[in-house]
Residue frames relative to the residue before (quaternion, step in Angstrom):
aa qw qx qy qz dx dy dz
X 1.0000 0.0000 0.0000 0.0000 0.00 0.00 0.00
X 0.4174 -0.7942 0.3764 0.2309 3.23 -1.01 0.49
X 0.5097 -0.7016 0.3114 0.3885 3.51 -0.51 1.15
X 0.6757 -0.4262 0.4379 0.4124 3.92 -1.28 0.86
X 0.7276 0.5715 -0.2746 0.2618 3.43 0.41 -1.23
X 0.6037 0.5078 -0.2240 0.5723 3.21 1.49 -1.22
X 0.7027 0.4679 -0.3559 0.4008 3.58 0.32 -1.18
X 0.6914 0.5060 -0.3218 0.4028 3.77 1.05 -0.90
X 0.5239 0.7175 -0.2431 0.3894 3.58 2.02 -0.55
X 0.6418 0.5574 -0.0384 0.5253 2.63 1.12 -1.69
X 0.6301 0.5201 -0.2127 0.5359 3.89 0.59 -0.92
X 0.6721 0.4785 -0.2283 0.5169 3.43 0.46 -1.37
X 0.7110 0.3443 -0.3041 0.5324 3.77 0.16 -0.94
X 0.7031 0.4694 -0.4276 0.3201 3.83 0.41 -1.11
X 0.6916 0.4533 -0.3078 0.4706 3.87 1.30 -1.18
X 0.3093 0.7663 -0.4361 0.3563 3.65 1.36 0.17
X 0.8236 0.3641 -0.0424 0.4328 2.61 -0.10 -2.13
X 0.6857 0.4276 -0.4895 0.3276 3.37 0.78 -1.07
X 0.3612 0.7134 -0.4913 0.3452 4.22 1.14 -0.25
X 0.0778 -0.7233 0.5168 0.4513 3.15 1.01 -1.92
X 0.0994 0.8027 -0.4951 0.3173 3.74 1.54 1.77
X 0.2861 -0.6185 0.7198 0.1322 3.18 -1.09 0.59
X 0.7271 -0.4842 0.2458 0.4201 3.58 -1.25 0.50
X 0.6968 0.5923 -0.1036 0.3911 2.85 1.38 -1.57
X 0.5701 0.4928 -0.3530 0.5545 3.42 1.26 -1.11
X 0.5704 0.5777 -0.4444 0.3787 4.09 0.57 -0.79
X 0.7719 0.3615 -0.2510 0.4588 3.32 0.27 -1.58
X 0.5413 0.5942 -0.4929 0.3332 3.68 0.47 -0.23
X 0.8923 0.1278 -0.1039 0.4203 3.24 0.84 -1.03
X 0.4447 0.3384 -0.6239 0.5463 2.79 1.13 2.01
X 0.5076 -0.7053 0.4180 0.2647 3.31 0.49 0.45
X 0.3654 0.6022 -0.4657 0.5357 3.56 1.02 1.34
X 0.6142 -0.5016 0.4707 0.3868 3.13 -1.71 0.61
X 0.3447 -0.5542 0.4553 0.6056 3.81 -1.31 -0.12
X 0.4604 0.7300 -0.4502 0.2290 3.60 0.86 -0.55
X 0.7494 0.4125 -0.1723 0.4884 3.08 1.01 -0.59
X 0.6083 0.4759 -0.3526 0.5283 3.51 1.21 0.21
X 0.4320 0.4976 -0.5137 0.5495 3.76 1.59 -0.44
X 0.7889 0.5035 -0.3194 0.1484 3.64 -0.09 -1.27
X 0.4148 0.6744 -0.2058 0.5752 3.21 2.13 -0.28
X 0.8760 0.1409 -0.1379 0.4401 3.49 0.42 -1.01
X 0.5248 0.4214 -0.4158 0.6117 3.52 1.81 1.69
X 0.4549 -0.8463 0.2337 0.1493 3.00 1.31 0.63
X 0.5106 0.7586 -0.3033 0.2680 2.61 1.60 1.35
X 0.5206 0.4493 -0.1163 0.7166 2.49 2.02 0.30
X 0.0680 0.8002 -0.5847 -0.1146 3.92 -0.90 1.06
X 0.2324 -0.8004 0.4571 0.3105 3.77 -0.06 1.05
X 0.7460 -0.5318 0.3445 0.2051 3.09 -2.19 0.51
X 0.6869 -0.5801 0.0559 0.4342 3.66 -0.24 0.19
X 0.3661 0.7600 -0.2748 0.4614 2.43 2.48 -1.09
X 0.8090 0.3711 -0.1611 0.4264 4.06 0.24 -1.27
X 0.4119 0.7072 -0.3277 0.4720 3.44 1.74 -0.57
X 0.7032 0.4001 -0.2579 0.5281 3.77 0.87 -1.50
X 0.8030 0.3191 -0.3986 0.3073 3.47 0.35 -1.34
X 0.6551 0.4805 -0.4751 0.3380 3.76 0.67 -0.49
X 0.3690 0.7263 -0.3608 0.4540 3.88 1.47 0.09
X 0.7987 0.4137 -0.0572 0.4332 3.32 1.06 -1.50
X 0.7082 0.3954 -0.2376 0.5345 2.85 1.43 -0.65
X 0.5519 0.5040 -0.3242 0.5799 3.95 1.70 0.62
X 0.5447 -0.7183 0.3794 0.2083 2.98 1.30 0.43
X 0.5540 0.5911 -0.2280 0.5401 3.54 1.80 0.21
X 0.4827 -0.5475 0.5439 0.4140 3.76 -1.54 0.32
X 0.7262 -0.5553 0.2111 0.3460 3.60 -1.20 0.22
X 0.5486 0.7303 -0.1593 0.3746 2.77 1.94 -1.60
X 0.5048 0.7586 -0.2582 0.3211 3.16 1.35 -0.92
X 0.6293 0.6281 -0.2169 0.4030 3.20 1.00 -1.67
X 0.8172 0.3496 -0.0820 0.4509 3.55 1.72 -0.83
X 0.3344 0.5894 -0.6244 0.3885 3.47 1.61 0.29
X 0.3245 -0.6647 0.6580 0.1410 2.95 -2.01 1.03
X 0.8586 -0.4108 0.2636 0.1565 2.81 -1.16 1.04
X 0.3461 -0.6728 0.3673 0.5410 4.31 0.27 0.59
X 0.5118 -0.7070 0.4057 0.2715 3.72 -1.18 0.30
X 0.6942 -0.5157 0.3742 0.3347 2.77 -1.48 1.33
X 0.6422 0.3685 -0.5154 0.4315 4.22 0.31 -0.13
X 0.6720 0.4461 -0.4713 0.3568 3.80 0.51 -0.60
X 0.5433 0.6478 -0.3254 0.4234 3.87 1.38 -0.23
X 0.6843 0.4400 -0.2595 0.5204 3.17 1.16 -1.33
X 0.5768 0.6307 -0.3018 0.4224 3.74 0.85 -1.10
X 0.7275 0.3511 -0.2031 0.5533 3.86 0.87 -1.19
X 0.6609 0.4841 -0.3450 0.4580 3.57 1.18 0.27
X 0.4753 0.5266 -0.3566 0.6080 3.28 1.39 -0.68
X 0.8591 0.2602 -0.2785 0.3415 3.87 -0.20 -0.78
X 0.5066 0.6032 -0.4626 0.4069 3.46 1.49 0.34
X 0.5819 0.6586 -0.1897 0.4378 3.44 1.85 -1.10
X 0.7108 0.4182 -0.2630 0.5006 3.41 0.95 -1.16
X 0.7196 0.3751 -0.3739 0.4490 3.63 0.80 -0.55
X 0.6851 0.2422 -0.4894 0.4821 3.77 0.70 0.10
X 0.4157 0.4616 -0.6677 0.4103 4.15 0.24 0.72
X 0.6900 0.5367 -0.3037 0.3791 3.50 0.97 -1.13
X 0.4760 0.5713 -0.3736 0.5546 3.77 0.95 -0.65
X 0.7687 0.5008 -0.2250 0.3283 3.76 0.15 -1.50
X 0.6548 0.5144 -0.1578 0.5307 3.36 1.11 -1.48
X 0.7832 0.4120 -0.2700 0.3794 3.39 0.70 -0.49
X 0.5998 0.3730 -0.3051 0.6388 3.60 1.59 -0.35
X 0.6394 0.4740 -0.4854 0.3619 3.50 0.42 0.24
X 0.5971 0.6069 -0.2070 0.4820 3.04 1.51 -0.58
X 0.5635 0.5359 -0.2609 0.5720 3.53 1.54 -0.93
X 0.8473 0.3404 -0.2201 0.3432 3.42 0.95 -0.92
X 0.4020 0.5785 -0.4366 0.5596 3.15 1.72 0.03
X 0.6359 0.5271 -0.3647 0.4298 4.01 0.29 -1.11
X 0.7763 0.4811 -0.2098 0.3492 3.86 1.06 -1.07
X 0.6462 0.4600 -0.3642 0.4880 3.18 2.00 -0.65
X 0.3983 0.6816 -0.5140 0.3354 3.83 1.43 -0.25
X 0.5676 0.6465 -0.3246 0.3930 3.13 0.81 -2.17
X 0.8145 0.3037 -0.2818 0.4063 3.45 -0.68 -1.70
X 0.6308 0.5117 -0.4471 0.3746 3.95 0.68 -0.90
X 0.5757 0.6474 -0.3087 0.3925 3.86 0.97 -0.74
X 0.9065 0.2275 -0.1452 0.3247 2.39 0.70 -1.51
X 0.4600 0.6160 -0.4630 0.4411 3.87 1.66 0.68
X 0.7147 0.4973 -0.2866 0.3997 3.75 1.32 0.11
């Protein structure tokens, strides 16, 4: 599982950017240093609940947000598994088409 810290890292930068915020433009309008918003998204620092809301408010987002995790790793693996099986399936079938075509032509030169 992934640790709160990351997911709150990871969140924080993604609802950034989607602002189009620079660090600096963030902390301005939470009224924090950016220094202190770099130290947040290196996870060296986890803020308090009190800084949790305002940096929420100032992303234009509910708090909770800050903590949706990420879609799960089975719906990744699952859309990878059925990208795999349909190109083994692609393969298996033109090799087969082309095995069936080199029979043909061999047949038919005897």
């Amino acid at each position: 599982m992934t640790d709160i810290r990351e997911v709150l890292t990871a969140n924080l930068k993604e609802n950034r950017r989607k602002q189009g915020l620079t660090q600096e433009q963030l902390a301005e309008k939470a009224d924090v240093s950016a220094h202190y918003i770099a130290i947040i998204e290196t996870c060296k620092a986890f803020p308090k609940p009190e800084m949790l809301e305002r940096l929420a408010k100032a992303l234009d987002i509910e708090t909770h947000q800050l903590f949706a995790l990420p879609p799960g790793t089975d719906e990744v693996f699952e859309r990878l598994e059925k990208n795999v099986v349909a190109t083994i399936e692609r393969v298996v079938a033109k090799s087969i088409k082309d095995a069936f075509a080199e029979e043909s032509k061999a047949k038919g030169k005897t």
